[in-house]
Structure formats: structure tokens, C-alpha cells
C-alpha positions in Angstrom: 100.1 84.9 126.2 97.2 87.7 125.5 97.8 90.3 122.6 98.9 93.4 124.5 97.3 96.7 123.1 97.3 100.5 123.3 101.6 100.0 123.9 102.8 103.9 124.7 105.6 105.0 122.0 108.4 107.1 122.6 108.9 108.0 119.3 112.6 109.8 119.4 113.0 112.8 117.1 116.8 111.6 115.7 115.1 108.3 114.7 112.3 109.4 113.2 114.8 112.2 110.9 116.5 109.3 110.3 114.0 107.2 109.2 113.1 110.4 106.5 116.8 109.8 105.2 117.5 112.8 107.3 120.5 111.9 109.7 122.5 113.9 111.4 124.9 115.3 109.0 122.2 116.2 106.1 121.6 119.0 104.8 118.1 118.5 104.4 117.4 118.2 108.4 117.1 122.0 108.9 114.6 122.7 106.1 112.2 119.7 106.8 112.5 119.5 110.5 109.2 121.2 111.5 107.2 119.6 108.3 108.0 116.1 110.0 107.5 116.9 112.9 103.7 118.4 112.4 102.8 115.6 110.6 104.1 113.2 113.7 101.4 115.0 115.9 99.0 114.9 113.0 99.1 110.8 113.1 99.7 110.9 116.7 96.4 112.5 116.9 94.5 110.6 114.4 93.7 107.3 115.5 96.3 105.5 112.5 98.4 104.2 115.0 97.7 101.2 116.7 100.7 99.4 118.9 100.0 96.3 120.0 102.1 92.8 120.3 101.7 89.1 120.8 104.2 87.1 122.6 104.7 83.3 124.0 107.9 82.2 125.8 109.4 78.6 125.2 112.2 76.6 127.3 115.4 76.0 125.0 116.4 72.4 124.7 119.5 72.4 123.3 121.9 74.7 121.1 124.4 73.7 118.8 125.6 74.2 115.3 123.0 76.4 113.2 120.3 75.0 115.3 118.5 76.3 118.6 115.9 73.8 119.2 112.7 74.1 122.0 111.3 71.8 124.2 108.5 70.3 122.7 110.8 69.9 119.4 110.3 73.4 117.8 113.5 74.6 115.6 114.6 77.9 115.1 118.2 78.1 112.4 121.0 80.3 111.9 124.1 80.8 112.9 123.6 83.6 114.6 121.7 82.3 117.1 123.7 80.1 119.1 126.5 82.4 118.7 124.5 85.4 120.1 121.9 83.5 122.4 124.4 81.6 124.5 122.9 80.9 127.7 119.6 81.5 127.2 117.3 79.0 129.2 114.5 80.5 127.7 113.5 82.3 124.2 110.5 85.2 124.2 109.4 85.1 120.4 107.1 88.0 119.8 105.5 89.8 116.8 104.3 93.5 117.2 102.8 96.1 114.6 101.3 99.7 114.4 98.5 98.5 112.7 97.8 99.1 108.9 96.2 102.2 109.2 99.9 105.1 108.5 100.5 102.1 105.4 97.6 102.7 103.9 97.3 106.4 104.4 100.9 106.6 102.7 99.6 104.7 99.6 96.7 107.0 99.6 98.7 109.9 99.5 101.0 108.6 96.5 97.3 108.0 94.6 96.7 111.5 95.5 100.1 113.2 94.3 100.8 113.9 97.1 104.3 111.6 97.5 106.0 114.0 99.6 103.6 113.2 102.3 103.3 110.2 101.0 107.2 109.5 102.2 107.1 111.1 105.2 104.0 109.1 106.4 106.1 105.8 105.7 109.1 107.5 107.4 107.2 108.0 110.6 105.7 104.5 110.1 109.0 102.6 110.5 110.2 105.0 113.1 107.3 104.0 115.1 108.1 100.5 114.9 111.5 100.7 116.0 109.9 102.7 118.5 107.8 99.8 119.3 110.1 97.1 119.1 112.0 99.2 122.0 109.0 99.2 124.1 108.4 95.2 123.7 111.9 94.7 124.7 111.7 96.6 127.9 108.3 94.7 128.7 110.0 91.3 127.8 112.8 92.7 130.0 110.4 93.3 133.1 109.1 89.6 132.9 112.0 88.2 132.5 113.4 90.2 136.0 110.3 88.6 138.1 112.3 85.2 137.4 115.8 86.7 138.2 116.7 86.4 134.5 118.3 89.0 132.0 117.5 89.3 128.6 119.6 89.3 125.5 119.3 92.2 122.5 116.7 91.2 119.9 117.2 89.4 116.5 115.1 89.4 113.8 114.6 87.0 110.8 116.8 88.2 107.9 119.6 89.3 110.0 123.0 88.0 108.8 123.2 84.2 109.2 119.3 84.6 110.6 117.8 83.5 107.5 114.2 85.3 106.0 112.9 82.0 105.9 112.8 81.2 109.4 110.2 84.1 109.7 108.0 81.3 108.8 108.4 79.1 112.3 109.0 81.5 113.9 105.2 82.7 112.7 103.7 78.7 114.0 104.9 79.2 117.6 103.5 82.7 117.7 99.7 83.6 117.3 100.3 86.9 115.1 96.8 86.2 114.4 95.5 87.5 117.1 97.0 91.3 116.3 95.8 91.1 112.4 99.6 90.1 111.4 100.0 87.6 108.6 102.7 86.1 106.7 103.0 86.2 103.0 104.7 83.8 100.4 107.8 85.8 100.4 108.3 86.1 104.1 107.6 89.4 104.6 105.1 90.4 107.2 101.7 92.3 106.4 101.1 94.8 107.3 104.3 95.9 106.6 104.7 98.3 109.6 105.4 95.2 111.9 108.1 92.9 113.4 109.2 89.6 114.9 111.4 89.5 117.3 113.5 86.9 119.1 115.1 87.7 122.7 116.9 85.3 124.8 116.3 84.8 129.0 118.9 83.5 131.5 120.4 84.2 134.2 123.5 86.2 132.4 122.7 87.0 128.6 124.8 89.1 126.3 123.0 92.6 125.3 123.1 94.7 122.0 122.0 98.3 121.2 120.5 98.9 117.6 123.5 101.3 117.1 125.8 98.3 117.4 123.7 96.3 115.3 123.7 98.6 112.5 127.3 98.6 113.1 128.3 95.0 112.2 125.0 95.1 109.2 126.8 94.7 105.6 124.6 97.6 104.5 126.1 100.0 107.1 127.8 102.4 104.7 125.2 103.0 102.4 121.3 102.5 104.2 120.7 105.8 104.5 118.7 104.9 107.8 121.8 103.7 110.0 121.8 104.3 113.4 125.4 106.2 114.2 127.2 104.9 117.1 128.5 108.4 118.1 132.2 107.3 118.3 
């Protein structure tokens, strides 16, 4: 599939306090509110974000065990994924990123002593990806609905029982290439404001919000950027 580009971002104000290590209960919210805030219509204004994702969609061959295999005889293992992609008749693996350009103006800023900024830049960074991963959902979502399918939540590589290590396949069967996103020995994706994602097609497919992922995560009582549930 062609790179899509220029993706519009909702970024949501609770998500992106959150990703500041500001949720709802701190007592830091009030104070750095508006600072945050500015400086999300200072990048939004700048040029530093850049939103764009690559995506192909393969037929599943079989499921079973730890192992969801495509036709053609591509393998993707965990756990997880038979457990939570049941049904599927087809897998959309995609890879999206904001670019490098908020990374490197963070780093700047911590050369600069500036490391206040400096956090907040990254904060706003990773709240615009999950702001992006939510938009490539809803556009996998709208393909998938011209073929009378639904679509499953997302999982990512290094989810529980969706090991790090299958970021690397999942990187062969997807041209992240073609959106400047590589893979490094270790797994983890550069630049670093990016993300793979895995969704599931069919004709009935169980969904997920982010809230209930965070939910069921091992980390949930202590990541300070958890996504409450509300209940």
C-alpha cells in the first residue's frame, strides 16, 4: 500500500497531561496546564510534526497455539494473538510515526538546559502518537467496512505474551522504509516517536479501548502514564 501523509491529529488535552505525568488526580495539572498547552500550539505550528503511516494487509492461514501464520508462509508469535485475534480472516500490519523532528528538538533542549521544555516536548511527542495510532485505526477501520468486515483493537509488539522480538517480522512484511522508520538491534523503532501496529479483519472481531488495555498491563499501578478507565 502507498505511505499515507499529512494524517490530521486530534491530539486530546487529558492524554497529552497524562503523557506530562499529569493525570487527573495531580497536583501538578493546575499549575502547568497552560505551559503545556502553549507549547502544543507552538509545535503544532512549527512544522516538527509529521504524521504519516505505511500499511499492507495479508490473508491469515491458520491460528493455533503461539502461532498466527499468513498465506504465503509469513509468521507472526505470541500468545496473545490467537487468543485476541480469533476470527480474523485478515491482519492489517502498519507502522506510523510523527517524524523525528519534536525527538530531536527535545534532545536539543536538554543540550541547551533547558530540560523542562525539554520533557514537555517528549510528552507531547508520545501523546501525538497515541494520537496517531488512533487515527490509523479508524482509517484501517474504514477499509475494512468497504469489505463488510470489523476490525479488532490493536496490538503491538512487546505487549504481554506479544514478544519485542517479533517487532522484527513484523518490520519484513511492512515497508517502514518508505516513512523514514527503521529498526534497531534492540527492537526498538527509530525514530522513537513511532509505532507498529497489528489489527485484525473479519466479519465479527473482538474490540479493545486503550483504557482497557492499560487495565490488564502489569505496569498499571505504577506508569505514571495509564489511561484510567473511569469506573
Amino acid at each position: 500500500m502507498p505511505a499515507l501523509r499529512d494524517i490530521p491529529l486530534e491530539i486530546r488535552e487529558d492524554e497529552l497531561l497524562s503523557r506530562q505525568g499529569m493525570g487527573e488526580h495531580s497536583g501538578r495539572r493546575a499549575g502547568m496546564r497552560e505551559r503545556v498547552l502553549e507549547l502544543l500550539h507552538e509545535v503544532e505550528g512549527s512544522g516538527l510534526l509529521q504524521p504519516s503511516m505505511v500499511f499492507e494487509i495479508y490473508p491469515v492461514a491458520r491460528m493455533e497455539d503461539e502461532v498466527l501464520e499468513l498465506e504465503g508462509g509469513a509468521t507472526l508469535r505470541g500468545r496473545l494473538l490467537p487468543a485476541a485475534l480469533e476470527g480474523a480472516r485478515e491482519l492489517a500490519l502498519l507502522v506510523c510515526t510523527i517524524g523525528p523532528g519534536v525527538e530531536e528538538e527535545s534532545t536539543a533542549c536538554f543540550s541547551r538546559n533547558k530540560s523542562l521544555r525539554g520533557l514537555l516536548m517528549d510528552g507531547i511527542g508520545s501523546a501525538a502518537v497515541d494520537a496517531l495510532a488512533r487515527q490509523c485505526c479508524l482509517i484501517i477501520m474504514e477499509r475494512a467496512s468497504t469489505r463488510g468486515y470489523e476490525t479488532s483493537g490493536p496490538l503491538s509488539p512487546g505487549m504481554p505474551g506479544f514478544p519485542l522480538s517479533e517487532q522484527r517480522p513484523l518490520f519484513e512484511l511492512v515497508p517502514a522504509a518508505e516513512i523514514g522508520v527503521s529498526l534497531m538491534e534492540s527492537g526498538i523503532m527509530s525514530p522513537r516517536k513511532s509505532e507498529s501496529l497489528v489489527i485484525g479483519m473479519g466479519p465479527e472481531m473482538a474490540t479493545w479501548t486503550r483504557e482497557e488495555l492499560c487495565a490488564h498491563c502489569p505496569l498499571r499501578q505504577t506508569c505514571p502514564y495509564r489511561i484510567e478507565t473511569g469506573e
